[in-house]
N, C-alpha and C positions, 0 to 999 in steps of 0.2 A: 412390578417388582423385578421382571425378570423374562429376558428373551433368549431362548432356545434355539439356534438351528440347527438345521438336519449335520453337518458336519460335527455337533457337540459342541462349538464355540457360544458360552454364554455369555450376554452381554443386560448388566444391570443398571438398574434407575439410581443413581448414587449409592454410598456406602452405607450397606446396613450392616451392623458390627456379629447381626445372629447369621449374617450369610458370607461374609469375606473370609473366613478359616472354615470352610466348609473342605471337609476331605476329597470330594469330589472335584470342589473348584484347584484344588492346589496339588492335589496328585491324583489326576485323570486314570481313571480305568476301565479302558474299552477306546473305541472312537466312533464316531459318526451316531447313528441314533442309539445305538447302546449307550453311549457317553451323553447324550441329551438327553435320555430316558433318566439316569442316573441321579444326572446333576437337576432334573427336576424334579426327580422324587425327594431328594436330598433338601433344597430349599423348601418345596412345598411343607415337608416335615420340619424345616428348622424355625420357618415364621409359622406355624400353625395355618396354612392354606392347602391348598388344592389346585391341583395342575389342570389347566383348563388348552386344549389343544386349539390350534387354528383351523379351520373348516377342511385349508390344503394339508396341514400336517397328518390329520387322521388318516389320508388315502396312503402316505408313506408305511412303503413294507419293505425292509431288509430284503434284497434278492438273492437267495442263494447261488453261491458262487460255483460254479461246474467244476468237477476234481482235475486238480494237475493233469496232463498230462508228458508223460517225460517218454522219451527217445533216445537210445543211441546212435550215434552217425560214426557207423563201425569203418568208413572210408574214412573221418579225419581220425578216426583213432589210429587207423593202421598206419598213415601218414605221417600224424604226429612221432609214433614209437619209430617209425623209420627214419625220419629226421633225427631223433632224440640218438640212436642208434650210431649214424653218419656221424655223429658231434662226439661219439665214443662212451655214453651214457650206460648204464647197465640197466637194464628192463627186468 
């Protein structure tokens, strides 16, 4: 019926008319395996079947992502305002 991969790109066996206006296929929300989770719950519900995973798909887990970390680099700032300054700018 229909293959899934880890990026959320689905690609199906010809046109079934119960799955080509599926909200999922035509306006994606999420990406990667949130958006294949989606769009195969979505089909599996729309032909009455069940999502059957590949033996490598079940080992995929979402890695959570390490938080921002953000920095100021208070020497290009002084720099910049210096510059900006030189140019007759007002700070």
């Amino acid at each position: 019926m229909a293959t899934l991969y880890t990026s959320g790109v689905a690609a199906t066996s010809g046109t079934d008319p119960r799955i080509e206006n599926l909200p999922s296929l035509r306006n994606p929300r999420g990406s990667g395996l949130v958006l294949a989770h989606h769009r195969a719950e979505d089909i599996a519900r729309a032909v009455g079947g069940t999502v059957v995973l590949a033996d490598s798909a079940s080992t995929l887990v979402p890695r959570p992502q390490p938080p921002a970390q953000r920095y100021v680099d208070y020497v290009a700032v002084a720099r910049d305002r210096a510059q900006l300054r030189s140019r007759g700018a007002t700070i």
